[in-house]
C-alpha positions in Angstrom: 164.8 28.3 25.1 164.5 27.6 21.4 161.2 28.4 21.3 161.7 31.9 22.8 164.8 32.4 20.3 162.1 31.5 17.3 159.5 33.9 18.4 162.2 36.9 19.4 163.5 36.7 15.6 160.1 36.4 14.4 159.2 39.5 16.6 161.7 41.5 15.0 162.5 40.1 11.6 159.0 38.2 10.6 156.9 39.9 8.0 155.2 41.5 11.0 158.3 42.5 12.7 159.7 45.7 14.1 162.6 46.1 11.4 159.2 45.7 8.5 157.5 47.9 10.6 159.9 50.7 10.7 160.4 50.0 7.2 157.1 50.5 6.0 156.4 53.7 8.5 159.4 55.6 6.4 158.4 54.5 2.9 154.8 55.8 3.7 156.4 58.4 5.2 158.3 58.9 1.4 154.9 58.6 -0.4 153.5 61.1 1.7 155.6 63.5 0.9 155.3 62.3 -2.8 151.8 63.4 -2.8 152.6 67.0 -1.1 154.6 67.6 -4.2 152.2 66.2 -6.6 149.5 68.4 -5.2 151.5 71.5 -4.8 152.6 70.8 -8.7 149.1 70.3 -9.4 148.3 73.2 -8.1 150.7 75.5 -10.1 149.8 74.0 -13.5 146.2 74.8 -12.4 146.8 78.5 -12.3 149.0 78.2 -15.8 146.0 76.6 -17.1 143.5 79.3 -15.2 145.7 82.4 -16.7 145.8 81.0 -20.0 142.3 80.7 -20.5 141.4 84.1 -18.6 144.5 86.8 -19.1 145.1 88.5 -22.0 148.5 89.8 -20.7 149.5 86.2 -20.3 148.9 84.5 -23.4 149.8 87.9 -25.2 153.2 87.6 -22.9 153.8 84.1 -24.2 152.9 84.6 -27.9 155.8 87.4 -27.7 158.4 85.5 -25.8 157.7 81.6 -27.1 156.1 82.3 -31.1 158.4 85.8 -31.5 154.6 87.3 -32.3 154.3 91.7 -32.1 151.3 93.9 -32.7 150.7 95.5 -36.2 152.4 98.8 -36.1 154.7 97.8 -32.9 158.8 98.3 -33.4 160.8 95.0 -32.4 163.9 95.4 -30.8 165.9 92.2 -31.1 169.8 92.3 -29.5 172.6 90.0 -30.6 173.9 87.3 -28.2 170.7 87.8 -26.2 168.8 84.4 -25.4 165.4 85.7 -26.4 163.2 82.9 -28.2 162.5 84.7 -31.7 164.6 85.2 -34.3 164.1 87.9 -37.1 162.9 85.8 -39.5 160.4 84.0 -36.9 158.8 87.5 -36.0 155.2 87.1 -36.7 153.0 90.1 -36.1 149.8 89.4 -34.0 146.3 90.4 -35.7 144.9 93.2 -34.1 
């Protein structure tokens, strides 16, 4: 009988066990769904980096918004209170 009672605990509390079992199934389960995220954030800094080196509109989207940059000639509009990035003095116009 005391034999039984050693292996039944070993069965389900040994590093083999069911309870180490189900333990491991849902932290794989976790790191699974670790790497989904990781990919899918992959993925979208891919197409930042892709647009960056290949769309005009883009990069002259973020020199406006991040740098406060404008085209020779062009008339800047900035409002009080508003949260855009440039300031007056940090207007910088773009060579073109």
């Amino acid at each position: 009988m005391g034999v039984l009672a050693v292996c039944l605990l070993g069965v389900v509390f040994g590093e083999f066990g069911f309870l180490r079992i189900l333990l491991l199934r849902r932290e794989s389960g976790e790191l699974r769904a670790q790497i989904i995220e990781a990919k899918m954030t992959q993925r979208i800094l891919e197409e930042k980096k892709d647009k960056l080196e290949n769309d005009d509109f883009t990069v002259e989207k973020l020199a406006r918004e991040e740098c406060g940059l404008y085209k020779k000639g062009e008339k800047v509009f900035l409002f009080e209170g508003g949260d855009s990035a440039a300031q007056e003095s940090d207007v910088i116009p773009l060579d073109n």
